[in-house]
C-alpha positions as YAML, in Angstrom:
chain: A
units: angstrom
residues:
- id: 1
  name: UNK
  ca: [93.64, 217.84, 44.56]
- id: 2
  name: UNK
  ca: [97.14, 217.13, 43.72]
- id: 3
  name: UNK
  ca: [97.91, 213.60, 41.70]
- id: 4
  name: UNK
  ca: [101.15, 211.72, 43.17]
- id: 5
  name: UNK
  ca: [102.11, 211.03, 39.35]
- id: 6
  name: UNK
  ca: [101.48, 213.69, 37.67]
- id: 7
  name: UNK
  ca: [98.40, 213.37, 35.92]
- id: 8
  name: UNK
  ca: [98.44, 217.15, 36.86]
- id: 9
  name: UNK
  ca: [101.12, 219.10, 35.17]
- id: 10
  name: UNK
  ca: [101.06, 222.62, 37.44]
- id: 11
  name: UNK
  ca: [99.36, 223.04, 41.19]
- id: 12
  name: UNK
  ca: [96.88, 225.77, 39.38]
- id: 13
  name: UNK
  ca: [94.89, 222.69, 37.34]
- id: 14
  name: UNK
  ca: [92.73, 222.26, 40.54]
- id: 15
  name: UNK
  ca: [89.88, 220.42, 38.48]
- id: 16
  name: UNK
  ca: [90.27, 216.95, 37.24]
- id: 17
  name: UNK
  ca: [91.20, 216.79, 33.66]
- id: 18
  name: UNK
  ca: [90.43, 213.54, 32.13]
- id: 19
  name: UNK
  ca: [91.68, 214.25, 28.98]
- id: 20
  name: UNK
  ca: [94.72, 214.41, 30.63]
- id: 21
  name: UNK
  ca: [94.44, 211.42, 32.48]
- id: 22
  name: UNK
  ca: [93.07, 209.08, 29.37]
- id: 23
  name: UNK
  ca: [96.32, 210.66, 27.21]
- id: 24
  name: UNK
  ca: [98.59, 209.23, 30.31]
- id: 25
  name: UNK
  ca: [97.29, 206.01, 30.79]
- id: 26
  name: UNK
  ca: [96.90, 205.40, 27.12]
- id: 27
  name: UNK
  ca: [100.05, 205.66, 26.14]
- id: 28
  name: UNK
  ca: [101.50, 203.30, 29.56]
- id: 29
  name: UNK
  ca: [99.19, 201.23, 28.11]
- id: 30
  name: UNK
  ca: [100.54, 200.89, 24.66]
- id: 31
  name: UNK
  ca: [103.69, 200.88, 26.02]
- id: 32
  name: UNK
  ca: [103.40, 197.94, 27.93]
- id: 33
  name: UNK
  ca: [101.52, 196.44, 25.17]
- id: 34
  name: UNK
  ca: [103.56, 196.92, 22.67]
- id: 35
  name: UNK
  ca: [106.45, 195.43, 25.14]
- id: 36
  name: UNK
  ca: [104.07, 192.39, 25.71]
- id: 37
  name: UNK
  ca: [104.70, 190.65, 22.17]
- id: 38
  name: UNK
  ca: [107.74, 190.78, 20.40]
- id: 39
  name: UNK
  ca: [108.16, 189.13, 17.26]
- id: 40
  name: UNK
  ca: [109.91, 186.13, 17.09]
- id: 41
  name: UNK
  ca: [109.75, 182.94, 14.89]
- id: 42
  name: UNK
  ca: [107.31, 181.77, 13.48]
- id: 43
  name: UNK
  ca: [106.33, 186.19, 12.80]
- id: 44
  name: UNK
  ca: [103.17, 185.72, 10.87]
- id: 45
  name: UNK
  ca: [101.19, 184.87, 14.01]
- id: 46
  name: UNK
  ca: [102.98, 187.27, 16.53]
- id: 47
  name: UNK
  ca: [102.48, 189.79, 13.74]
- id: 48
  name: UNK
  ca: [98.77, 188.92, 13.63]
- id: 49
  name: UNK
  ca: [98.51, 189.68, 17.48]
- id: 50
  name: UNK
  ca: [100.00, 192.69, 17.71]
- id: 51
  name: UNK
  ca: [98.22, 193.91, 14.20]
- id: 52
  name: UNK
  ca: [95.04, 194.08, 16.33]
- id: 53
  name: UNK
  ca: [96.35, 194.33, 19.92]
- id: 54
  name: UNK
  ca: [98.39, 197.90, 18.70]
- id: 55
  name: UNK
  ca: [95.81, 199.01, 16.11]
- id: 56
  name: UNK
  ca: [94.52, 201.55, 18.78]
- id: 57
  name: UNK
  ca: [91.11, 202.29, 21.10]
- id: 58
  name: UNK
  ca: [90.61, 203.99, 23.91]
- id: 59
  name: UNK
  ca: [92.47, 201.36, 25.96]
- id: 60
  name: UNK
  ca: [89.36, 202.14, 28.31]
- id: 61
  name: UNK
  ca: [89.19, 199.06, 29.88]
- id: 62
  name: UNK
  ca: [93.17, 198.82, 30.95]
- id: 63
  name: UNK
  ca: [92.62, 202.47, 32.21]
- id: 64
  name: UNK
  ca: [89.76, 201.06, 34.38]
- id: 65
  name: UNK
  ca: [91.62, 198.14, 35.93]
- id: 66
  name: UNK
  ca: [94.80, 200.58, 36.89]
- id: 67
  name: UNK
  ca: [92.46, 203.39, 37.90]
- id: 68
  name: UNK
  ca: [90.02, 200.68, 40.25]
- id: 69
  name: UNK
  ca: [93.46, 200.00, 41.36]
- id: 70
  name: UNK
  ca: [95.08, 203.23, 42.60]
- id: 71
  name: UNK
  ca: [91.21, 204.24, 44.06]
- id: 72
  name: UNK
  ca: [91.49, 200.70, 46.55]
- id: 73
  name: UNK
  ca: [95.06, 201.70, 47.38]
- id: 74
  name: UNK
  ca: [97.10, 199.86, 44.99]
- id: 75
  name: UNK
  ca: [99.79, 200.98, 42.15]
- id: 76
  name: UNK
  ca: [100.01, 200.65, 38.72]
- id: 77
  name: UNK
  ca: [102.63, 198.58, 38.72]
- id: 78
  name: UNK
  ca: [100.86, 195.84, 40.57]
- id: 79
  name: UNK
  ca: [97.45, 195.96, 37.89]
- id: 80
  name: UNK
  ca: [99.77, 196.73, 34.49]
- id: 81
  name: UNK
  ca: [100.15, 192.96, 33.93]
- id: 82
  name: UNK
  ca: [96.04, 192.81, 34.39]
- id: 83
  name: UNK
  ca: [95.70, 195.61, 32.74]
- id: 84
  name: UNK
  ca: [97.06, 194.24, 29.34]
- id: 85
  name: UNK
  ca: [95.43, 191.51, 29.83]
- id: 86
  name: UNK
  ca: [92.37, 192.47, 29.80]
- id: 87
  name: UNK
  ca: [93.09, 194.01, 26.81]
- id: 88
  name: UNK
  ca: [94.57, 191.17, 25.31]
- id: 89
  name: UNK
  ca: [91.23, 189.12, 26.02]
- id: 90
  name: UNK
  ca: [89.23, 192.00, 24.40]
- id: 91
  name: UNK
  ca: [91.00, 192.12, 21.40]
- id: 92
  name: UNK
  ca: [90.90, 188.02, 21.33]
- id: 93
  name: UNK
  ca: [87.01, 189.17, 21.55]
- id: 94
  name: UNK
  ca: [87.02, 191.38, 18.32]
- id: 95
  name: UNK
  ca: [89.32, 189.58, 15.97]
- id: 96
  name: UNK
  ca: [86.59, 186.46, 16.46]
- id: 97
  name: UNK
  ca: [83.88, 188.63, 16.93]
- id: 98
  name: UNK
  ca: [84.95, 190.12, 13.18]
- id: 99
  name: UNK
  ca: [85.18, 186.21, 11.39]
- id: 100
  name: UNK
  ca: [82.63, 185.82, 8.77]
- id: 101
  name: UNK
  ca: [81.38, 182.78, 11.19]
- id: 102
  name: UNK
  ca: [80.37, 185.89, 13.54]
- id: 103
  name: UNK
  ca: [79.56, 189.22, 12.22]
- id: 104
  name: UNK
  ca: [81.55, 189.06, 9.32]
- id: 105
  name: UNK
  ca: [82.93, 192.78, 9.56]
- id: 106
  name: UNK
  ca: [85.54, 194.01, 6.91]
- id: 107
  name: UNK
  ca: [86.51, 197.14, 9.36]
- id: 108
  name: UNK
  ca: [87.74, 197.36, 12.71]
- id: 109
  name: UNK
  ca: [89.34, 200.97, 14.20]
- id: 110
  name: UNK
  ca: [89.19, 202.34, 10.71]
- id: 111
  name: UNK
  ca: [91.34, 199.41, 9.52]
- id: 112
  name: UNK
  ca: [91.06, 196.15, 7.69]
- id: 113
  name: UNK
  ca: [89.89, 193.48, 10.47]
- id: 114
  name: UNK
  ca: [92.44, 190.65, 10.88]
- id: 115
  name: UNK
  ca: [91.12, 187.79, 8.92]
- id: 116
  name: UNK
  ca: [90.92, 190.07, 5.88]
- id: 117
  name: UNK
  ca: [94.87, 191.03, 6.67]
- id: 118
  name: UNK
  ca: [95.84, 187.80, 7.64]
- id: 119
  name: UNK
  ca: [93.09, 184.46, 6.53]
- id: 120
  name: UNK
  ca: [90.21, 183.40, 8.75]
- id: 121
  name: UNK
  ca: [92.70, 180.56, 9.56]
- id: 122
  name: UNK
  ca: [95.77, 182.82, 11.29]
- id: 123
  name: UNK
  ca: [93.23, 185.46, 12.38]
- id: 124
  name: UNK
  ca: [91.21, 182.44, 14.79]
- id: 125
  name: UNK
  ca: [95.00, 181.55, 16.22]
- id: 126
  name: UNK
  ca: [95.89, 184.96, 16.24]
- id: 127
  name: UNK
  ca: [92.86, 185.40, 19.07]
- id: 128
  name: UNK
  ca: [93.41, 182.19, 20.52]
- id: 129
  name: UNK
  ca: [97.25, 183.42, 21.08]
- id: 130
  name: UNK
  ca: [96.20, 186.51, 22.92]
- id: 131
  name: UNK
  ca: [93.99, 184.54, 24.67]
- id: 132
  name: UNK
  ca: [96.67, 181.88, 26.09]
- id: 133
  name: UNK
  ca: [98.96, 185.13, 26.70]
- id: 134
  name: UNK
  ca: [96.73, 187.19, 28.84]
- id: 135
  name: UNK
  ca: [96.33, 184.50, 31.32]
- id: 136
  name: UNK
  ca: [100.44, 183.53, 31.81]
- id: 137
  name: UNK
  ca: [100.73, 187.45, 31.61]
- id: 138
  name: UNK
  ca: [98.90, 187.90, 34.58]
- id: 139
  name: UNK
  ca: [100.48, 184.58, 36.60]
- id: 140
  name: UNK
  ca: [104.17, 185.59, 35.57]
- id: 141
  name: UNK
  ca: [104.68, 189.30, 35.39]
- id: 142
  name: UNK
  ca: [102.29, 190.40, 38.05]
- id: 143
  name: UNK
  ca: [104.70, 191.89, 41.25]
- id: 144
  name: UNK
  ca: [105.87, 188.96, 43.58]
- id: 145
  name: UNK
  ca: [105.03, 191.74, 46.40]
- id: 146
  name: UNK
  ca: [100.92, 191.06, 45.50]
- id: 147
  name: UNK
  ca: [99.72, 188.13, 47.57]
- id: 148
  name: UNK
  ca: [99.59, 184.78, 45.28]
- id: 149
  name: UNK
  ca: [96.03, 184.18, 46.41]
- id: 150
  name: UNK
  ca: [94.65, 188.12, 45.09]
- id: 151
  name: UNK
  ca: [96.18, 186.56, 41.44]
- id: 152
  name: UNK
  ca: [94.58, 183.61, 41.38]
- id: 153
  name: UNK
  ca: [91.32, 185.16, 42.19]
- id: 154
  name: UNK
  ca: [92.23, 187.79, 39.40]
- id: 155
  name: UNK
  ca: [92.53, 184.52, 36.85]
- id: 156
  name: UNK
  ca: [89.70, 182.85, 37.95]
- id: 157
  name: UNK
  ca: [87.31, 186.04, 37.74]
- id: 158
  name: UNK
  ca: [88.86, 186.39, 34.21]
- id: 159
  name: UNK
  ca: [87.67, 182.62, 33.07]
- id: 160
  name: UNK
  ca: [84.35, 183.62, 34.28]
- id: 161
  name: UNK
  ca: [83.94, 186.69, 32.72]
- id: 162
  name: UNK
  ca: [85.43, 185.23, 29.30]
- id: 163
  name: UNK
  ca: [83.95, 181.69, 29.58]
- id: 164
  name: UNK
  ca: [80.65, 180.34, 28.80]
- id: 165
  name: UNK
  ca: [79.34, 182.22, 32.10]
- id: 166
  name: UNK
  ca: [80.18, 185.30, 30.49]
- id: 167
  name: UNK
  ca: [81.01, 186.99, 26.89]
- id: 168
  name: UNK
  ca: [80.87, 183.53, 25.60]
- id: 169
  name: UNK
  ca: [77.42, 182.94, 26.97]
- id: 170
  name: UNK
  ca: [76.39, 186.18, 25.76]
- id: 171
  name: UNK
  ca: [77.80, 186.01, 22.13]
- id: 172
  name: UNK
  ca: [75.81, 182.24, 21.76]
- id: 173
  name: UNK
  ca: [72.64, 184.06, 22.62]
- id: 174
  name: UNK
  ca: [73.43, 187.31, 20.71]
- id: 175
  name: UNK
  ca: [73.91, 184.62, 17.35]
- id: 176
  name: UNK
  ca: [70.81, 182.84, 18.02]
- id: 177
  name: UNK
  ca: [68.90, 186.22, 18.45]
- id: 178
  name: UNK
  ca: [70.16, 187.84, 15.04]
- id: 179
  name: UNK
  ca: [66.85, 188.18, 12.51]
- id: 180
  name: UNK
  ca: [64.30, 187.58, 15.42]
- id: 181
  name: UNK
  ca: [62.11, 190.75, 16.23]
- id: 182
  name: UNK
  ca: [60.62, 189.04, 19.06]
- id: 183
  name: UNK
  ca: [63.70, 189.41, 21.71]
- id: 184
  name: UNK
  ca: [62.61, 190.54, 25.00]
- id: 185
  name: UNK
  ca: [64.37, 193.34, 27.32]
- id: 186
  name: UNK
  ca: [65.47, 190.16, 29.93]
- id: 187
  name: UNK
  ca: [66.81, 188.79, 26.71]
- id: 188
  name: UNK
  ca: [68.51, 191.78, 25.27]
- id: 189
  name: UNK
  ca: [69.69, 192.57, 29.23]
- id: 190
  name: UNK
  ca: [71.11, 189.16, 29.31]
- id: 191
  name: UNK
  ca: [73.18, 189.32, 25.96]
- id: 192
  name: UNK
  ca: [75.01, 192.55, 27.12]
- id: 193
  name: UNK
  ca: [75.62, 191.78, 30.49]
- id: 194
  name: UNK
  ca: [77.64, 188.90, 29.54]
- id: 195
  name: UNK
  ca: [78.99, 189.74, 26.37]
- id: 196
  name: UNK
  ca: [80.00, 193.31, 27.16]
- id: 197
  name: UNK
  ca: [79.86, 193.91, 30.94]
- id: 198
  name: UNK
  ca: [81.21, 190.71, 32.15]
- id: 199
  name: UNK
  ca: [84.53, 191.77, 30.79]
- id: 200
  name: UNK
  ca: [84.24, 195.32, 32.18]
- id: 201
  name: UNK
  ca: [83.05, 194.16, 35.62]
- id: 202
  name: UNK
  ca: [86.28, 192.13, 35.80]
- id: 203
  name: UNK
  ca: [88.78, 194.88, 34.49]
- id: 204
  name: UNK
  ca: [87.17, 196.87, 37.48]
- id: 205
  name: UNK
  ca: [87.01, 194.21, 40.23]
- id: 206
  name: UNK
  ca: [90.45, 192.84, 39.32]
- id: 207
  name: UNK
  ca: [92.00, 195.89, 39.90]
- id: 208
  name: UNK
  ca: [90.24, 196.34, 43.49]
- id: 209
  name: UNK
  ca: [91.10, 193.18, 44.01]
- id: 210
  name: UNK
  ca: [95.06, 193.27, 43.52]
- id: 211
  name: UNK
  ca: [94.83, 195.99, 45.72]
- id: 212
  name: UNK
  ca: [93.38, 194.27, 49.07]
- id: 213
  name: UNK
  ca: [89.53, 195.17, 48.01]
- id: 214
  name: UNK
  ca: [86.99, 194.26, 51.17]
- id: 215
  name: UNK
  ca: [84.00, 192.27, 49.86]
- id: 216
  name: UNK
  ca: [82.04, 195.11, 50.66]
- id: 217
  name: UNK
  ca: [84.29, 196.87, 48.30]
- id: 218
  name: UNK
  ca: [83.99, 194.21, 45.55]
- id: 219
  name: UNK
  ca: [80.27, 194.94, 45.83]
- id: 220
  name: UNK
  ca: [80.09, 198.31, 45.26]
- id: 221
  name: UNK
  ca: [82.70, 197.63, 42.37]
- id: 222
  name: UNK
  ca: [80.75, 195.08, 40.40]
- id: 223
  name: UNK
  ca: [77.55, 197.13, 40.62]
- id: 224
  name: UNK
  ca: [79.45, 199.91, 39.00]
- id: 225
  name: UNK
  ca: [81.19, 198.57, 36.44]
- id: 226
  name: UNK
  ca: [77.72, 196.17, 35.90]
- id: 227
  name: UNK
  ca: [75.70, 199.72, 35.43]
- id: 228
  name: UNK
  ca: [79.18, 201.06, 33.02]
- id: 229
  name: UNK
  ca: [78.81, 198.10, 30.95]
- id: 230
  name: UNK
  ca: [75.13, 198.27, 30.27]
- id: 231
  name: UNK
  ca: [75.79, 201.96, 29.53]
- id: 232
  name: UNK
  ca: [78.54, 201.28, 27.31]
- id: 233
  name: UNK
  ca: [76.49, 199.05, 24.97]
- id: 234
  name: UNK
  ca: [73.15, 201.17, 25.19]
- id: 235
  name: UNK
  ca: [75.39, 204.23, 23.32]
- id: 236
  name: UNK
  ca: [77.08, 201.48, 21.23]
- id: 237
  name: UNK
  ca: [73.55, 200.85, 19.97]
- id: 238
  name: UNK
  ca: [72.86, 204.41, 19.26]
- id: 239
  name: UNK
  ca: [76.29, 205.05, 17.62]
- id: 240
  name: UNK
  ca: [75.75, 202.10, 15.43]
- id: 241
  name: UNK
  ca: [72.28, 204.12, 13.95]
- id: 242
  name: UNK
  ca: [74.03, 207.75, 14.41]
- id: 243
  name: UNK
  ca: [77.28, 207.68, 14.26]
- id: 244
  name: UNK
  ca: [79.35, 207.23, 10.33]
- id: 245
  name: UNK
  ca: [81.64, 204.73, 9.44]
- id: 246
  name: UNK
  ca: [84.29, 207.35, 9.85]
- id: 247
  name: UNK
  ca: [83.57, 207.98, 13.49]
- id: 248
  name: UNK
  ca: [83.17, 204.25, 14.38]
- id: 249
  name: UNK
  ca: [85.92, 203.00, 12.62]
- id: 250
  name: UNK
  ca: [83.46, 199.85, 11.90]
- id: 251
  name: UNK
  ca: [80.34, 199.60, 9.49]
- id: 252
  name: UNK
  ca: [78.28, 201.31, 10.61]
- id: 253
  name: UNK
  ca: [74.32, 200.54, 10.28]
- id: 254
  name: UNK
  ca: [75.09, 196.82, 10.90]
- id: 255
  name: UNK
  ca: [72.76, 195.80, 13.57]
- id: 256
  name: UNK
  ca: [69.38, 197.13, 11.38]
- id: 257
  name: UNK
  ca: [70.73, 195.37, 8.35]
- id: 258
  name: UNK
  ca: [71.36, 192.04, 10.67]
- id: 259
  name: UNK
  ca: [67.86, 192.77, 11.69]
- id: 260
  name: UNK
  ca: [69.01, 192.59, 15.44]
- id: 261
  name: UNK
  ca: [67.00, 194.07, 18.17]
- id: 262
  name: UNK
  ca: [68.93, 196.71, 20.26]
- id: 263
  name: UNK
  ca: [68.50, 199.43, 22.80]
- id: 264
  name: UNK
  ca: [67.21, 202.22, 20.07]
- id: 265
  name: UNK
  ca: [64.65, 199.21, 18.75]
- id: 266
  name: UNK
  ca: [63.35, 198.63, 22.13]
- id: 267
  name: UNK
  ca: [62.93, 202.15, 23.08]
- id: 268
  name: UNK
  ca: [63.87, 204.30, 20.71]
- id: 269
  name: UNK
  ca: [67.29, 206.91, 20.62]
- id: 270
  name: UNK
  ca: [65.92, 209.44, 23.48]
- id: 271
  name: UNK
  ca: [64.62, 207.12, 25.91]
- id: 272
  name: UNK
  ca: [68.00, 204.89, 25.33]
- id: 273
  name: UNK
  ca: [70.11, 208.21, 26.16]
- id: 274
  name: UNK
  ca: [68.40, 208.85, 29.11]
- id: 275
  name: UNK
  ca: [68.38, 204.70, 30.56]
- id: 276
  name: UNK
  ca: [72.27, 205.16, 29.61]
- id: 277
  name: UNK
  ca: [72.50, 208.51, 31.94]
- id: 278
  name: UNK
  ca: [70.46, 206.91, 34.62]
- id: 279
  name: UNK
  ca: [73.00, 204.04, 34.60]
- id: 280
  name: UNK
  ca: [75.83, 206.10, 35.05]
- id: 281
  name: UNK
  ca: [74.47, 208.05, 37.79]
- id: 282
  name: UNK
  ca: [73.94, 204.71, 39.61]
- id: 283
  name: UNK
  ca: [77.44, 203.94, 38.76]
- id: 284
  name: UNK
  ca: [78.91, 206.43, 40.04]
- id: 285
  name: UNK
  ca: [76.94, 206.93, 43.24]
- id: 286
  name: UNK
  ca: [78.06, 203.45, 44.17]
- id: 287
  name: UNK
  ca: [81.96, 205.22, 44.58]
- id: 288
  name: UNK
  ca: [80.72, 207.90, 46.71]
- id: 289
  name: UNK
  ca: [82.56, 206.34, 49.84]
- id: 290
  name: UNK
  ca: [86.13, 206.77, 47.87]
- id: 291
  name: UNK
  ca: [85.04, 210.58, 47.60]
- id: 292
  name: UNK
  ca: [87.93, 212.42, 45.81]
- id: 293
  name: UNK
  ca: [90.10, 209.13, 45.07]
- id: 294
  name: UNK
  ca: [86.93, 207.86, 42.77]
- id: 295
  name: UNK
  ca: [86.92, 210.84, 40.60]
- id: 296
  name: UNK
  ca: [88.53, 209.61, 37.64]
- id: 297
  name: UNK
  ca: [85.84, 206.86, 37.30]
- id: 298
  name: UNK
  ca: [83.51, 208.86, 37.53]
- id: 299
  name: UNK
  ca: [84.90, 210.79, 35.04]
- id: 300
  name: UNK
  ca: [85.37, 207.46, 32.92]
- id: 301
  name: UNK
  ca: [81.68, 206.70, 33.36]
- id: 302
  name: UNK
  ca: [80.54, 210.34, 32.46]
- id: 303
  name: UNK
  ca: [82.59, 210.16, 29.31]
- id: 304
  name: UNK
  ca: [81.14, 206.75, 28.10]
- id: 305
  name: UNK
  ca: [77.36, 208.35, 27.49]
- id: 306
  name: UNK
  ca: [79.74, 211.46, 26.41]
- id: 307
  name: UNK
  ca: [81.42, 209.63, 23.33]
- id: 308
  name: UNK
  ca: [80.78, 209.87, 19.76]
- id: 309
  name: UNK
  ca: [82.90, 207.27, 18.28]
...
């Protein structure tokens, strides 16, 4: 299989390298992050923005939305603007998510979280910025050549997926859960299908979407990127009982000393691993129908239960 930009270097790689590919998209990523926010007047708060937009990741769920994109029929250029986004929303997510109202986390990405770089006070505007961005990013700098009415459903599927319907939702329950050891699976289930997948389904069905998805399509979409997301927070769990403060870039140990129940709680670290491959195997059998143009999401799902950090 030959790429049409490049993601192969030389007709002999005949195997899909997704090491590759996530180096590629990473870096348009950052690139068109980085282009995103300049700093003007007043700096402190565009500074605070881009001190946790730029302060790296995996850029994972950009990559999805450009690569759900390209599989539909679309182009980069069309789900960039989405793309960031996305990301701007997630990192909106974490910079709240880190407040001492929340989970109170010193360390994000192996550096200092926001609000102990720049006050609780411009660290909650700081998110709230990204926030107000990501949605006139996606109604002003998307292509004129994508129909109007694919971008509005991309903005309304991204209020859902942030809103109260969504990570929102999931955070309030995820709060009102912390020091309870009697939190069912439905309960656990619901937390992290709002709070981590909802956002993942969209950066998946938004990029179908831009691209002229069918509904049948959309389906097949949202039930991968549903079974993705559960997977993602399942080896979350087990990182955050494995995995050093060096390799997460966070505290590690945080949800046993927040008495929270997770994944490895419920069912302990083997039986989570193999619910987490079992989700990814459903993930990826729902792209079967895009055959060779779905392999780097299947390669993306692979390398979620794959990760060690």
């Amino acid at each position: 299989m030959v790429a049409t930009d490049n993601v192969y270097k030389t007709p002999e790689e005949a195997t899909f390298n997704l090491a590759l590919y996530l180096k590629k998209r990473q870096k348009l990523c950052d690139t068109a992050l980085d282009q995103a926010i300049p700093i003007v007047y007043p700096e402190k708060i565009y500074e605070s923005m881009r001190y946790s937009l730029l302060a790296g990741g995996k850029r994972v769920r950009p990559i999805l939305c450009l690569a759900t994109c390209e599989m539909i029929g679309g182009t980069i250029e069309m789900a960039m603007p989405t793309a960031c986004a996305v990301e701007m929303i997630h990192t909106m997510s974490l910079i709240h998510d880190d407040l001492p109202a929340m989970d109170n986390d010193d360390y994000r990405r192996g550096k200092l979280t926001n609000h102990k770089v720049y006050g609780d006070d411009v660290a909650i505007l700081a998110g709230d910025g990204l926030l107000a961005l990501a949605f006139e990013f996606v109604a002003t700098q998307t292509p004129q050549t994508v129909d109007r009415a694919r971008v509005l459903q991309v903005v309304a599927r991204l209020g859902r997926a942030l809103g109260a319907a969504g990570l929102v939702g999931g955070q309030v329950v995820d709060l009102e859960s912390e020091g309870k050891s009697n939190i069912s699976l439905e309960t656990l289930n619901f937390i992290h299908k709002h709070k981590t997948a909802a956002l993942l389904e969209a950066c998946v069905v938004c990029g179908g979407i831009l691209a002229g998805a069918s509904s049948e399509d959309v389906q097949r979409l949202t039930r991968y990127a549903q079974n993705i997301g559960l997977a993602f927070q399942i080896i979350d769990d087990i990182l955050d009982v494995t995995a050093t403060q060096e390799q997460l870039g966070k505290t590690a140990g945080k949800d046993q000393r927040a008495k929270k129940v997770t994944y490895p709680s419920l069912w302990g670290l083997e039986e989570s691993r193999l619910k987490a491959q079992e989700l990814v195997k459903a993930a990826c059998a729902e792209l079967e129908p895009f055959k060779e143009r779905a392999e780097p999401m299947v390669a993306i799902a692979h390398y979620i239960t794959s990760r060690n950090h």
